[in-house]
LOPABA-833940 format. One record per residue: residue in three letters; x, y, z of N, C-alpha, C in turn. Coordinates in steps of 0.001 Angstrom, whole numbers, plus 500000, padded with zeros to 6 digits. Layout:
BEGIN
ALAXYZXYZXYZ...
This chain:
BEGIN
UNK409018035035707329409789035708706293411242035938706701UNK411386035605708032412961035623708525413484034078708842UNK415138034058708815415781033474709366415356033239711009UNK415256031937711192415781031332713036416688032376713226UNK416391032959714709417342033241715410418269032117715776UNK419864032460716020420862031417716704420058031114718351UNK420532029646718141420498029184719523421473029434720186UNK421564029873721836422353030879722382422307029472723756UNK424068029316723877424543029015725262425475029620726101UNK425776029362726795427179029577727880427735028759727861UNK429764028773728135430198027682727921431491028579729024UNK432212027647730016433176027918731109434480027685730418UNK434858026514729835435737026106728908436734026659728694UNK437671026328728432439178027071728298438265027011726450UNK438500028532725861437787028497724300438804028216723485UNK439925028004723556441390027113722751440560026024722588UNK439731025225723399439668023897723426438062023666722600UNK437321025077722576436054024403722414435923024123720759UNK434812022788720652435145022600719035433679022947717863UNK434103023833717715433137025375717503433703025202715740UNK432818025972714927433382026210713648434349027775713456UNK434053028323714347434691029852714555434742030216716150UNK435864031231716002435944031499717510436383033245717471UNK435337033858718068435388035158718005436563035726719058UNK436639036480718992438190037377720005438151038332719501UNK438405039861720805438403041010720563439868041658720425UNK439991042636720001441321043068719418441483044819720060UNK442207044860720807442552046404721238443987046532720066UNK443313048299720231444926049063719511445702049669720359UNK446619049932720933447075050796722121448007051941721121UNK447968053020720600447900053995720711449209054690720509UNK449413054627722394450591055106723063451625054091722843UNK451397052883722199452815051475722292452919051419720596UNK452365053042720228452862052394718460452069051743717661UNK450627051721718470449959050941717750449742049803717737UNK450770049013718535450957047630718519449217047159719101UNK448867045998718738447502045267718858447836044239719902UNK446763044529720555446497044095722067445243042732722167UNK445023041808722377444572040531722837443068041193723870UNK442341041643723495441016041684724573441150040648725555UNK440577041254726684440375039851727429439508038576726875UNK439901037611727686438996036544727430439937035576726188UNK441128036106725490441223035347724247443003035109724833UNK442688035471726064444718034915726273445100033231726288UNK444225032564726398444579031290725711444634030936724163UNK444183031580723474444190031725722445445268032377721789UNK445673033634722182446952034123722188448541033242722751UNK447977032363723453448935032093724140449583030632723556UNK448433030139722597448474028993721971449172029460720629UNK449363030596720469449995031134718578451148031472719681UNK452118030989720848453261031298720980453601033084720793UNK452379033859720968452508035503720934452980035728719374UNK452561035467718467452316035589717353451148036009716904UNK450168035781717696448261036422717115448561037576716896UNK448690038226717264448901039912717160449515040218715681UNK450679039779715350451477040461714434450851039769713235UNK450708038482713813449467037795712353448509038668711966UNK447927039086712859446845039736712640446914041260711779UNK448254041762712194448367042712711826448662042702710380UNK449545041794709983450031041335708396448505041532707676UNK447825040633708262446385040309708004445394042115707407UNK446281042807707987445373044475707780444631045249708930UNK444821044084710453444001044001711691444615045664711835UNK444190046699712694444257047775713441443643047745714725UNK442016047134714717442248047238716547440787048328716254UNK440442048932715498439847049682714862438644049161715678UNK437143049977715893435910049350716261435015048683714908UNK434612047362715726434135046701714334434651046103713449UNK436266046714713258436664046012712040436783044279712464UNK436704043534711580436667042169711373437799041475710328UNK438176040792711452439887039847710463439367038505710538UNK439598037866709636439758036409709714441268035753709707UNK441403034642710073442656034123710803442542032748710722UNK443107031997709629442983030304709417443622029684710733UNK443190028943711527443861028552713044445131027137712608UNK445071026628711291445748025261710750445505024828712540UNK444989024522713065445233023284714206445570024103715428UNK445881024824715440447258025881716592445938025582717722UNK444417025859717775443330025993718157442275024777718158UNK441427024238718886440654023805717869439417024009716973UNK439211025471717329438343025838715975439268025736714886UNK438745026100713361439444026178712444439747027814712272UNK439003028341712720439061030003712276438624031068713494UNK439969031975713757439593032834714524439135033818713869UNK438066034831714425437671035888713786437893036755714991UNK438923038015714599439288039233715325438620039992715042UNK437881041168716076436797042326715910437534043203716342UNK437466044016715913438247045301716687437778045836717812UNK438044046080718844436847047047720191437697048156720286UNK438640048913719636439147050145719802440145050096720654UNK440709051087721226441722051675722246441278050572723221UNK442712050328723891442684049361725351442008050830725983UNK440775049489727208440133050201728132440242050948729053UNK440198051406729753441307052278730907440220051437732036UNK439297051005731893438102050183732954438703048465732620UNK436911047918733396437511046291733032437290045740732041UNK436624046829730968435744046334729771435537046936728911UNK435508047274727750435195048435726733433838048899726677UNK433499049610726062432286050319726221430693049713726147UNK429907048786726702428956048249726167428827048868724356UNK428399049504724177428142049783722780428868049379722075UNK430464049444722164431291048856721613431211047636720881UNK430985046825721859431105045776722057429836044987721661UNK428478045635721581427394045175720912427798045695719411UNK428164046469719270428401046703717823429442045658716858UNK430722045560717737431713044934717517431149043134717091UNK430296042385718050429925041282718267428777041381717084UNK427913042580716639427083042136715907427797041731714380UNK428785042427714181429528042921712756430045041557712709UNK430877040540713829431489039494713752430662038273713434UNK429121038268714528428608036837713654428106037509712429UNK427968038224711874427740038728710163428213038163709563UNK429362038207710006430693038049709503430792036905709129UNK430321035569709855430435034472710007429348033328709426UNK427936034296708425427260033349707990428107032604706967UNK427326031591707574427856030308706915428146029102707918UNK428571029585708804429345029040709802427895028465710703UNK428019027193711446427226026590711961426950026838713451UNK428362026774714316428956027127715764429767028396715427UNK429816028817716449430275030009716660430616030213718662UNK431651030269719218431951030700720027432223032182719899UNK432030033281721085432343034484721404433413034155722751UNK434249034275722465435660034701723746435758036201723781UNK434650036813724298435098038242724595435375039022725887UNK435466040079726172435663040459727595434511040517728075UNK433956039321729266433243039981730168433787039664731712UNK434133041150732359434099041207733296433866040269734575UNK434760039805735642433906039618737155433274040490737976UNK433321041545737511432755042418738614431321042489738363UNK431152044126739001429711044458739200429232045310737143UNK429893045681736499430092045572735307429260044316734513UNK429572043210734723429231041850734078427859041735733491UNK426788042006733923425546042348733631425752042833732000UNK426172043831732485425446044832731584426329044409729829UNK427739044385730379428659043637729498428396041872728532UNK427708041088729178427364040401728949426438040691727698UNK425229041693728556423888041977728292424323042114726716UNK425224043294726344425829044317725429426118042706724245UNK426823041849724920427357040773723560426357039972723101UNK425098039911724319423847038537723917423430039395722530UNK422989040451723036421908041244722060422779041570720440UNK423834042033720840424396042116718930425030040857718614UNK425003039510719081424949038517718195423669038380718305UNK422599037871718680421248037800718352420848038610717215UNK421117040335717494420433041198716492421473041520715575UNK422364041380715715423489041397714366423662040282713346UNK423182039391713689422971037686712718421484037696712190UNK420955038705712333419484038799711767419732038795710590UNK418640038126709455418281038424708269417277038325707999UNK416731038984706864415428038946706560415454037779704668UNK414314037052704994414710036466704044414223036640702563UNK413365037928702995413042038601701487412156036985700698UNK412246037590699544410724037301698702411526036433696937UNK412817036063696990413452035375695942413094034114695833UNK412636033781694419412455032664694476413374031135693943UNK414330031986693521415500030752693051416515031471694279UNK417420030334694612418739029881695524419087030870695230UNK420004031608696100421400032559695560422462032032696222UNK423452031467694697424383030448695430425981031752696335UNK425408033046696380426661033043696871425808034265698531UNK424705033591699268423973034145699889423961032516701358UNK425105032876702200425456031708702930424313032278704206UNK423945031006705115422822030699706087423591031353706993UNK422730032417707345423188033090709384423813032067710056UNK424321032143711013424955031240712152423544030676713041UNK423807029466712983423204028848713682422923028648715147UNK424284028780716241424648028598717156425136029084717652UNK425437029724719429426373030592719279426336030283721271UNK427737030159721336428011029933722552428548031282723325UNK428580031836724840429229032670724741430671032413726032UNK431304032599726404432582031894727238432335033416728180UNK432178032503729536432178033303730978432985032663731719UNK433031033232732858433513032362733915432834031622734823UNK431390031404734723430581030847735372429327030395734377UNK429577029003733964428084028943732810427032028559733574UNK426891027919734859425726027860735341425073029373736850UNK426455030031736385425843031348737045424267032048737168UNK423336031984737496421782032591737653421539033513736851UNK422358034695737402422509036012736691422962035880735676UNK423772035452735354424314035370733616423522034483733251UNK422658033364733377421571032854732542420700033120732530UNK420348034017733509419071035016733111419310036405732455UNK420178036658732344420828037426731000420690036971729493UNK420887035552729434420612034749727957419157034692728102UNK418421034663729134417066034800728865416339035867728288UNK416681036738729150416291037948728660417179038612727274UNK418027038489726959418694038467725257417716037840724257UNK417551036690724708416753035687723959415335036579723489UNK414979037265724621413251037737724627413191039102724015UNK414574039703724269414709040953723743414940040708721945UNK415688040276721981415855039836720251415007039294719578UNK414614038815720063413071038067719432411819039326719288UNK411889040529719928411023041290719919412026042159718426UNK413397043087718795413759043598718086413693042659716527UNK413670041467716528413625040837715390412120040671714832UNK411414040636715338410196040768715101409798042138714314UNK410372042999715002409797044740714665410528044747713355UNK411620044018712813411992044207711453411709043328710544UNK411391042462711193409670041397710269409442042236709910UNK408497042503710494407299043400710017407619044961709124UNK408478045932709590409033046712708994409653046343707093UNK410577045596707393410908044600705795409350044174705246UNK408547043454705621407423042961704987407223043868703042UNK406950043554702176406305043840700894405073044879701477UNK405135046118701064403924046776701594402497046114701196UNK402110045479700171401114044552699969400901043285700230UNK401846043283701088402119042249702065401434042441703447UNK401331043195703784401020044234705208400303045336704947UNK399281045399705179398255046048705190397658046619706079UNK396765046968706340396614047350707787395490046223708324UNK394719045568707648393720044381708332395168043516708920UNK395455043192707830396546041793707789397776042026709065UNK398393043388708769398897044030710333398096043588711606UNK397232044228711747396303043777712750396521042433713240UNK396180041418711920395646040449712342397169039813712854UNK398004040299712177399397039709712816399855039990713679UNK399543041198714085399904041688715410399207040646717110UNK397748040383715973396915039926716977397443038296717593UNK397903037767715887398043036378715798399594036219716739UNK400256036835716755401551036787717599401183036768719410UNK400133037770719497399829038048721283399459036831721477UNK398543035908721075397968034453721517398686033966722367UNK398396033396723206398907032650724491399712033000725364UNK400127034976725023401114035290726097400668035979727192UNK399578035799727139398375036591728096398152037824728453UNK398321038484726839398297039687726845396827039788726421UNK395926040969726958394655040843726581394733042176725302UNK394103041497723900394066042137722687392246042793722414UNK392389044161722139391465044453721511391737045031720056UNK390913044430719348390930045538717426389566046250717229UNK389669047357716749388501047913716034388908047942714654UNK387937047863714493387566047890712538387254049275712118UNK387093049608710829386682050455710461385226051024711013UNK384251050725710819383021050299711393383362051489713162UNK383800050362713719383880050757714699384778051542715078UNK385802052370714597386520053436714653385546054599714397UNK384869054498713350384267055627712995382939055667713963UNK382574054417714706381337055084715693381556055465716812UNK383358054558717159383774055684718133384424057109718288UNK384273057762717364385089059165716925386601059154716623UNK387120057917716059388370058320715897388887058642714483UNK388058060391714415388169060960713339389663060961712454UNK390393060913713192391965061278713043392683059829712104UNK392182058677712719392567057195711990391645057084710381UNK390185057453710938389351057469709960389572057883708651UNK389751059637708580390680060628707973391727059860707148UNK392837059319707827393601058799706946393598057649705968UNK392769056798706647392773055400706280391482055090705301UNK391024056401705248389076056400704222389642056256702288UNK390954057000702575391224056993701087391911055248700272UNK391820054556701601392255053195701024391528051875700949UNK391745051304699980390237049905700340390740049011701265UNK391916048706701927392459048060703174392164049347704151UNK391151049201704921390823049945706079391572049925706914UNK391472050997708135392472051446709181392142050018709983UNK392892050296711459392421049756712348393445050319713784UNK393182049645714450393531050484715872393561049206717004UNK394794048414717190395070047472717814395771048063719086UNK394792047636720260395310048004722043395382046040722458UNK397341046495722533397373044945723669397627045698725252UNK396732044385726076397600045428727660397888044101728442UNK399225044605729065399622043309730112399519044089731385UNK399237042886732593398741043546733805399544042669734994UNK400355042948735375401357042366736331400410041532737750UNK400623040221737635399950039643738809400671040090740232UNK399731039975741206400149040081742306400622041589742760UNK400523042456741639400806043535742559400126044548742376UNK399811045521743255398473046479744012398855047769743310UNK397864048139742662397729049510742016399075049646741632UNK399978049071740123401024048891739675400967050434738957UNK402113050827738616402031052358737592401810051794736622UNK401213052606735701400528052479734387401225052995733286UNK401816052146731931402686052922731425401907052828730110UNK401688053777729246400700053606727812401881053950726916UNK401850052792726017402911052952724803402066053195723318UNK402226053885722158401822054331721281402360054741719578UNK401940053819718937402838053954717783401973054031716571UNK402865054861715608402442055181713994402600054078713195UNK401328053418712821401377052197711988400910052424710603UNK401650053561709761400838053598708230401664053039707267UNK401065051847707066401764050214706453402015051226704875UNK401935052156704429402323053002703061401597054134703128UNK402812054990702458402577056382702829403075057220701477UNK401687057527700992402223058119699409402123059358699247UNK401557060161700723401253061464701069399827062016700675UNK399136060681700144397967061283700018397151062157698944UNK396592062819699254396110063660698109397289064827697897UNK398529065167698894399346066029698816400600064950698620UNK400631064426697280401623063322697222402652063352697112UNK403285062117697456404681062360697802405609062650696439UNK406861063313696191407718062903695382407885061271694711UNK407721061025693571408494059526693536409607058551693837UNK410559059230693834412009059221694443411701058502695735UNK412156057124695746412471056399697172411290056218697793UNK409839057027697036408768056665697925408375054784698303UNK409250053949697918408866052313698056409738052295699967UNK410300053385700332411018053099701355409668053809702489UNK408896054018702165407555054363702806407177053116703272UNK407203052302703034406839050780703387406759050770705202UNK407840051338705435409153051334706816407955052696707603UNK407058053145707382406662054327708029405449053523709308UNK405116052219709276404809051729710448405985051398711074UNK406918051994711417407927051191712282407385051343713911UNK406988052807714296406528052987715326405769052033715806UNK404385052038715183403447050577715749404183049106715648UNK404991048658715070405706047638714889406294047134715827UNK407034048519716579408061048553717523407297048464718795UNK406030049168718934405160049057720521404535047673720079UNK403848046835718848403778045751719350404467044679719499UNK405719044724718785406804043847719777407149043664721220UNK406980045229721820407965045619722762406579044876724316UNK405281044979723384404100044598724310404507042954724642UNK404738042241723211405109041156723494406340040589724239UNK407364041460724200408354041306725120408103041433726864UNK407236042400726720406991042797727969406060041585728479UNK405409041059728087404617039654728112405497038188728672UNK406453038585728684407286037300728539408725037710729732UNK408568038922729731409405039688730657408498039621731933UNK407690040430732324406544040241733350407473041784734229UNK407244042532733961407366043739735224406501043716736295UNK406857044326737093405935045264737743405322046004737713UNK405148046434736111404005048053735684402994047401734786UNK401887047743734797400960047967734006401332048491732386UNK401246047862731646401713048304730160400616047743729184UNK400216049291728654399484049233727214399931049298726110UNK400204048906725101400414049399723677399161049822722807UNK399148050984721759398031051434721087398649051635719328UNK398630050571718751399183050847717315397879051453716443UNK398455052669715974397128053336715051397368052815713530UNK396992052364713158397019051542711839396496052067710531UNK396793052431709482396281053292708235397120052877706873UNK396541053125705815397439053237704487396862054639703808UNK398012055938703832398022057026703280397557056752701592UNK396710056743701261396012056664699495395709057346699152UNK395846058136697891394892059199697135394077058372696641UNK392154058684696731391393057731695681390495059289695727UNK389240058810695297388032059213695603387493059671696825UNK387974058554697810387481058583698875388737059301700315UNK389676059767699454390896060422700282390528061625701162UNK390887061963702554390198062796702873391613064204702053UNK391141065566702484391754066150701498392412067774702188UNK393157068283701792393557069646702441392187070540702657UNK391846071317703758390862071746703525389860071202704814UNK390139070195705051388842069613705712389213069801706724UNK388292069905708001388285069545709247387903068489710090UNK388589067938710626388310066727711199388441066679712886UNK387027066220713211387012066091714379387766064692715448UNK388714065038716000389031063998716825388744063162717540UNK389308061844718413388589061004719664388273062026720542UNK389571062807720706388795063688722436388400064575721976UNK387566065465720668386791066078720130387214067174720171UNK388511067385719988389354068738719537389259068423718063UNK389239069563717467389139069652715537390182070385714887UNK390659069682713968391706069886713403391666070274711993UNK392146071405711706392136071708709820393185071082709324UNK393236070190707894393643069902707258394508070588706511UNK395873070634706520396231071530705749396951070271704501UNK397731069688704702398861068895704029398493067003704400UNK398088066347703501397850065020703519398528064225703878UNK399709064606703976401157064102703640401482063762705079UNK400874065019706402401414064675707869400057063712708629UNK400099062953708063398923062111708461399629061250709521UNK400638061041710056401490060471711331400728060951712672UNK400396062504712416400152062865713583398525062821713919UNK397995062962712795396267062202713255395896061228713773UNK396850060524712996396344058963713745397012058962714979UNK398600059509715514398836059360716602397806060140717660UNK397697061157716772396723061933718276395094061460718599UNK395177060722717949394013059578718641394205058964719454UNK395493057850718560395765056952719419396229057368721182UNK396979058634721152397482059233722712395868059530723525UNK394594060462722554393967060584723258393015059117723865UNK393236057982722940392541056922723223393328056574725097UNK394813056432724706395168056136725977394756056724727255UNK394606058059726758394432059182727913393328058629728756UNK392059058553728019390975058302728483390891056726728744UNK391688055849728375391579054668729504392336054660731026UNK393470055710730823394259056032732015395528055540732007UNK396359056328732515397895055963732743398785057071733369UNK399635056618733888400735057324735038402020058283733515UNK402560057394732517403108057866731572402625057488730441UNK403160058040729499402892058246727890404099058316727252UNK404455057193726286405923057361725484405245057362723800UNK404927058020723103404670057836721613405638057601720815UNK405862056642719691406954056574718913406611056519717742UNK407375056743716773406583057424714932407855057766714651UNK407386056954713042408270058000711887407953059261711588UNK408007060222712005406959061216711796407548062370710983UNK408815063078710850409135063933710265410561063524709630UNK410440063869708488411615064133707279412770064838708362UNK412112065990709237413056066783709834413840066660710769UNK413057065264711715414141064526712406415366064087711885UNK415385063895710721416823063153709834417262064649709434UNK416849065643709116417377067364708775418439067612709953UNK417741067519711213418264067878712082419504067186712841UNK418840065350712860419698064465713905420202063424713147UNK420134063379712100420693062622711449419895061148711128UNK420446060163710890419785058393710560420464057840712005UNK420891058173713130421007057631713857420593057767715055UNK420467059128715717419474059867716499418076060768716626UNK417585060135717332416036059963717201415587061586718219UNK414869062354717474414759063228717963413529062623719169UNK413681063821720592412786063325721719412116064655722091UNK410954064424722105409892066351722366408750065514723719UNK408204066662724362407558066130725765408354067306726824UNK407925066673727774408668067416729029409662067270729657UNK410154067882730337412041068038730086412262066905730830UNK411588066531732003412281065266733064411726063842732114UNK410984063956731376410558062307730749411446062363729659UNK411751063809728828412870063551727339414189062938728140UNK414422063522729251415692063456729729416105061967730253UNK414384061458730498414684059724730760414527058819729796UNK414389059421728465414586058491727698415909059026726930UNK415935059570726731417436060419726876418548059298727069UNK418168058939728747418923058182729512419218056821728897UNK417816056614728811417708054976728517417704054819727150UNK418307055623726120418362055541725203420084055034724821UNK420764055829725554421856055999725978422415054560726122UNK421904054006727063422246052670727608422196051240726907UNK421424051736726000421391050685724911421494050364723833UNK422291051562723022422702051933722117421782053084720774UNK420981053538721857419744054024720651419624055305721229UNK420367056075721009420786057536721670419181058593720635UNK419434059035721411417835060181721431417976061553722031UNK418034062881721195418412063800721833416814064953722333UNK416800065518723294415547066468723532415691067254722502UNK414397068059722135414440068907721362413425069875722439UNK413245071023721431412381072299722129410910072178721781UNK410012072747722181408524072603721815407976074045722270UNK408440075320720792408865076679721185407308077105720912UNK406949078136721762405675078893721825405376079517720324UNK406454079993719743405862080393718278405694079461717077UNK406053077951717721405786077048716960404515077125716689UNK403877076957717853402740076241717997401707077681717355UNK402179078673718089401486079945717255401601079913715287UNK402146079518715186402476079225713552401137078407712994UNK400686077567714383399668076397713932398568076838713867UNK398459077739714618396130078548714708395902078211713273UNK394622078317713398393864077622712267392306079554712449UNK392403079354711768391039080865711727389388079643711596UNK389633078585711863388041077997711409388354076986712163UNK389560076366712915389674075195713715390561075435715209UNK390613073969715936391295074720717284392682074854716917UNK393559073632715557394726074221715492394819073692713900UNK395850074028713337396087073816712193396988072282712290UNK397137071469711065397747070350711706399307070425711311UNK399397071297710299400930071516710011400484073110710313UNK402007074275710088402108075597710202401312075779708995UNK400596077066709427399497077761708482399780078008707601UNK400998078589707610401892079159706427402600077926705257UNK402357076661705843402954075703705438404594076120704968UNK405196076309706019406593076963706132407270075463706738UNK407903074561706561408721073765707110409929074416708474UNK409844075207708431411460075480709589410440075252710762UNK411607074000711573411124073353712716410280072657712240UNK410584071313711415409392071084710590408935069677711609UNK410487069163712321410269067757713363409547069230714989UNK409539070056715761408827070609716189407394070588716013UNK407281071343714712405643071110714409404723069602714829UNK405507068599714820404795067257714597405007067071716565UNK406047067315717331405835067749718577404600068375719244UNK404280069669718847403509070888718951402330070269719341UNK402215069622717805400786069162717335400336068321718497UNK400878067275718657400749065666719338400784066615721213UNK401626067655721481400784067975722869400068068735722825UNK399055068639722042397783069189721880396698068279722651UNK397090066582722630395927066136723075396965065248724322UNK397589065944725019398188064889726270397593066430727161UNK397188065291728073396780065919729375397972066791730177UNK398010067825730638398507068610731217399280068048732327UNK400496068127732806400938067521733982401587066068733899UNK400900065081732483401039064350732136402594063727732014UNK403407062848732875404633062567732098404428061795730551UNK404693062892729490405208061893728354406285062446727566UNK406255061462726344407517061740725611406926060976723996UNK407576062493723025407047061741721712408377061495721077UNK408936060782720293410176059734720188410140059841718558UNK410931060502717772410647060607716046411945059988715721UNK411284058987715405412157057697714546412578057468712998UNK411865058286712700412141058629710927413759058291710648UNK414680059078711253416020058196710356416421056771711306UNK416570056751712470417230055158712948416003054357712922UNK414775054052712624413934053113712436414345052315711189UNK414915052992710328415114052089708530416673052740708056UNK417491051505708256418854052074707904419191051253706154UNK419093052118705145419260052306704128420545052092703449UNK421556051942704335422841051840703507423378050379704179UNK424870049777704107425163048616703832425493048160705202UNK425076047411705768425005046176707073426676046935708090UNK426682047438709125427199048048709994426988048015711632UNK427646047315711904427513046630713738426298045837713799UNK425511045973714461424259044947714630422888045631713873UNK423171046544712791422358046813711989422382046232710691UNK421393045587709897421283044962709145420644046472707894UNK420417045960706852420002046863706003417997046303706437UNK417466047750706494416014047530706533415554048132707119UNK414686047481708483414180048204709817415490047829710568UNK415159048732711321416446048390712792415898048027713942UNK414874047935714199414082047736715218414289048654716523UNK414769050106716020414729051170717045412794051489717346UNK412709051575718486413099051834719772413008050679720567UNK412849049748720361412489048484720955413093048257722369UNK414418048490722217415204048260723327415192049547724227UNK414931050744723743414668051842724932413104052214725352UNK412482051319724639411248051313725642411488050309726856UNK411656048957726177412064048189727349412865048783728596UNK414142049495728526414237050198729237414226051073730875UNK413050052028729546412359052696730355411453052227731200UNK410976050615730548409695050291731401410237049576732373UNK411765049511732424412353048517733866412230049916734473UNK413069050861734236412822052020734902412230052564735633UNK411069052435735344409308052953735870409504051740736949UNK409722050611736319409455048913737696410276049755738947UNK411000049740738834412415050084739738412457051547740006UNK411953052672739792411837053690739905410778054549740243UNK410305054027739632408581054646739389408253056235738498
C-alpha cells in the first residue's frame, strides 16, 4: 500500500559535477552579518560555481536560512544538475555541524520537496570528525522517512500527485568508508521499519483487523529468524487473558496476541529486553462510545503494536547483543451484544481483577496482559508503548510523548528519545492517583472511581504498574499525539502515522547492548 523506498548511495564527487536531477544544499542565516545567507558546508563548489551569487539568488528567491524552509533554484547549466534545492538549517553553527535534528528535519522537507524528481543528490554538512556518525545517521533517516508516502486506496491517476524520489545519493568525503556504509545500512533497516509502522498505521481500518494484523505481522517475520507465536481467540481465553478477551468479545474479528522474539547468537546469558504494544486496529469506545467527531482517526490507535512489530523486525536484521521480545495485544473496541460492559469485573493473565468502569480505556487491559504475559516469560527490562490517553496530547502536546515508570528507565528513554528526534518527557505516578482507583468489589478500578479525568494520562500509568513486578526496570511510553500527525507534511513527517517510537526503542535497545 506504500511507495518503494529511494535507493540510497554514497558518492565522493565534487557534487557541481554529479549528474543527478536535483542537488540538495543547506542554507545558514547569520544573524549578527544582517542576515546575510551563508552556504552550509558541503555546497562550496556549488557556491563557487554561481561566481558568489547563490546566496543573493537565493535570497531574491524569498530564501532566509530559516529551518526547513525549502527554495528552488533553476541551475541553467552553471551546475550540472538542473536544479538546486536550498533547505534552510538555521543560524550558522558555532560546532562542525548543525544540530542532528535539524538536519533530519531539514533533509526530510527537501526530498518532499522533490517528488517527481528521479536522482537526487544531498551536498550537506557532514562532518570529518568524531561527529560524522551521528550527522550522517541524522540525513540517511529523513530522506528515507521524509520521501515516504502512503499510497492510499484511489482508484483513478491524480494527474497533479508526482512519484517520491527514486534515488538518492549522499556526498561524503569517503564513499567507500566502512563506517559511513554501515550507516546506509543501518538507515536502510531503520526506515524500512519506521516505514512499515505507517503501513500499517494508514491501513483502511477494515483493512486491518486484528486476524489480518496478526497475520501480517506474522507474514513480514518469515525468514528473519525471528521465532513467532499467535494465539487466537480460543486460546487467549484458555489462557486467562481476561483483559484482551474483555475487549475484543464485542467484535466478530477476534483479538489476538502476537509474541515475536529474537535471540542473539553466540552470546551467554544476553539481557533480556520485553517490548509491548497497544494494537486496537478501531476504537469506538465501546459500549461507553466515543463522540463522532474524528472518531475514523481511531484507525491510528494500534500504533503502539505496529511500532514493537516493526522495531522486532528491525532488530532482526540489526542483530544486538540483547535478547528482544515484542508482545502486540491485538483487539477491535465494538459495541454489539457481545461487548463486555461498565460494571463487570474481569479477571486478568496474572489474576489480579479489575472493575470495569469506562469501555472506552480498553488500551490498558489489553496492555496489562500483554506486560503481565512478558513478566512471566522473563526479562531484565520492560518498555510498553500505546496510544493510550487523550491526556497525553492535554498535557504534551502532538509532539511529545508522555513517559511514566521509574525515574532511572523514564530518564533513559528520556535520553534516547532525545537523540533521535522523538523527545519524551517523565511524568509523575502520584499516590493519590492511584488511591482515586480502589474499586469496593475489585483489586483496582480501571479508570478513577469517581470517573474524574484530572491526571487523566497518570491514571493509564497507575493502572499498567499494577501488573509490573516490583524492582522491575520499565517504562510506559503514551503516544497518543506524535504516533498520528494530523495536519500538513512538516520535516520528515508525512500526514498519518509517524512511526514514533520506532527509532527510540531501537535506541534504547543499542543502549542496553552497550550498557546494560
Amino acid at each position: 500500500m506504500t511507495h518503494p523506498a529511494p535507493s540510497l548511495s554514497l558518492a565522493d564527487g565534487d557534487p557541481a559535477e554529479l549528474a543527478v536531477d536535483a542537488l540538495v544544499i543547506g542554507l545558514h542565516s547569520q544573524p549578527d552579518e544582517g542576515g546575510t545567507l551563508l552556504p552550509a558546508a558541503g555546497a562550496e563548489s556549488i557556491a563557487a560555481a554561481f561566481d558568489g551569487k547563490l546566496t543573493a539568488t537565493l535570497a531574491l528567491l524569498g530564501a532566509t536560512g530559516a529551518p526547513g524552509e525549502v527554495t528552488k533554484l533553476a541551475t541553467l547549466g552553471t551546475v550540472a544538475a538542473p536544479l538546486i534545492v536550498a533547505v534552510g538549517l538555521g543560524d550558522e553553527p558555532s560546532g562542525s555541524a548543525p544540530a542532528t535534528e535539524t538536519l533530519r528535519r531539514g533533509t526530510g522537507a527537501a526530498v518532499r520537496a522533490l517528488a517527481g524528481s528521479e536522482t537526487v543528490a544531498l551536498a550537506l554538512p557532514v562532518p570529518d570528525d568524531a561527529d560524522a556518525p551521528g550527522v550522517l545517521r541524522a540525513i540517511l533517516e529523513g530522506a528515507l522517512i521524509g520521501g515516504y508516502r502512503f499510497a492510499g486506496y484511489k482508484t483513478k491517476p491524480q494527474p497533479n500527485r508526482r512519484e517520491p524520489v527514486k534515488s538518492l545519493q549522499v556526498t561524503v568525503a569517503d564513499a567507500t568508508d566502512d563506517a559511513a556504509l554501515a550507516e546506509v545500512t543501518r538507515a536502510e533497516t531503520v526506515a524500512k521499519a519506521v516505514r512499515l509502522t505507517r503501513d500499517w498505521v494508514n491501513m483502511a481500518p477494515n483493512e486491518l483487523r486484528p486476524p489480518s494484523f496478526a497475520d501480517a505481522v506474522a507474514a513480514a517475520a518469515q525468514g528473519t529468524g525471528l521465532e513467532v507465536e499467535v494465539l487466537d481467540f480460543d486460546q487467549l481465553k484458555a489462557g486467562g487473558y481476561g483483559g484482551i478477551v474483555a475487549v475484543g468479545q464485542g467484535s466478530e474479528a477476534p483479538p489476538r496476541l502476537v509474541k515475536l522474539s529474537y535471540t542473539p547468537q553466540g552470546v551467554e546469558n544476553p539481557k533480556r529486553v520485553a517490548l509491548v504494544g497497544k494494537g486496537i486496529t478501531f476504537d469506538t469506545g465501546g459500549i461507553s462510545i466515543k463522540p463522532a467527531a474524528g472518531m475514523w482517526e481511531m484507525k491510528s490507535d494500534m500504533a503502539g503494536a505496529a511500532a514493537v512489530g516493526a522495531t522486532l523486525l528491525a532488530v532482526a536484521a540489526l542483530k544486538p547483543d540483547v535478547a528482544v521480545s515484542g508482545y502486540l495485544a491485538i483487539a477491535e473496541n465494538m459495541p454489539s451484544g457481545t461487548a463486555y460492559r461498565p460494571g463487570d469485573v474481569i479477571t486478568m493473565f496474572n489474576g489480579k481483577r479489575v472493575e470495569v468502569l469506562n469501555t472506552d480505556a480498553e488500551g490498558r487491559m489489553v496492555l496489562a496482559d500483554g506486560i503481565a504475559r512478558a513478566i512471566s516469560d522473563g526479562t531484565d527490562y520492560l518498555f510498553e508503548t500505546s496510544t493510550l490517553t487523550g491526556g497525553q496530547v492535554i498535557s504534551l502536546g502532538k509532539r511529545i510523548a508522555g513517559v511514566m515508570g521509574d525515574p532511572d528507565t523514564c530518564e533513559r528513554v528520556k535520553v534516547a528519545g532525545d537523540s533521535v528526534g522523538e523527545p519524551a518527557w517523565p511524568m509523575p505516578l502520584p499516590d493519590d492517583v492511584r488511591k482515586g482507583m480502589d474499586s469496593d468489589i475489585a483489586d483496582i478500578s480501571q479508570v478513577n472511581a469517581s470517573m474524574d479525568r484530572a491526571g487523566h494520562m497518570l491514571q493509564g500509568g497507575v493502572f499498567l504498574r499494577e501488573f509490573v513486578t516490583e524492582g522491575l526496570p520499565w517504562a510506559h511510553i503514551d503516544i497518543a499525539g506524535p504516533s498520528y500527525h494530523t495536519g500538513e507534511p512538516t520535516g520528515y513527517w508525512t500526514k498519518g502515522g509517524t512511526g514514533v517510537p520506532v527509532r527510540t526503542l531501537l535506541a534504547l535497545i543499542d543502549d542496553i547492548a552497550a550498557n546494560g
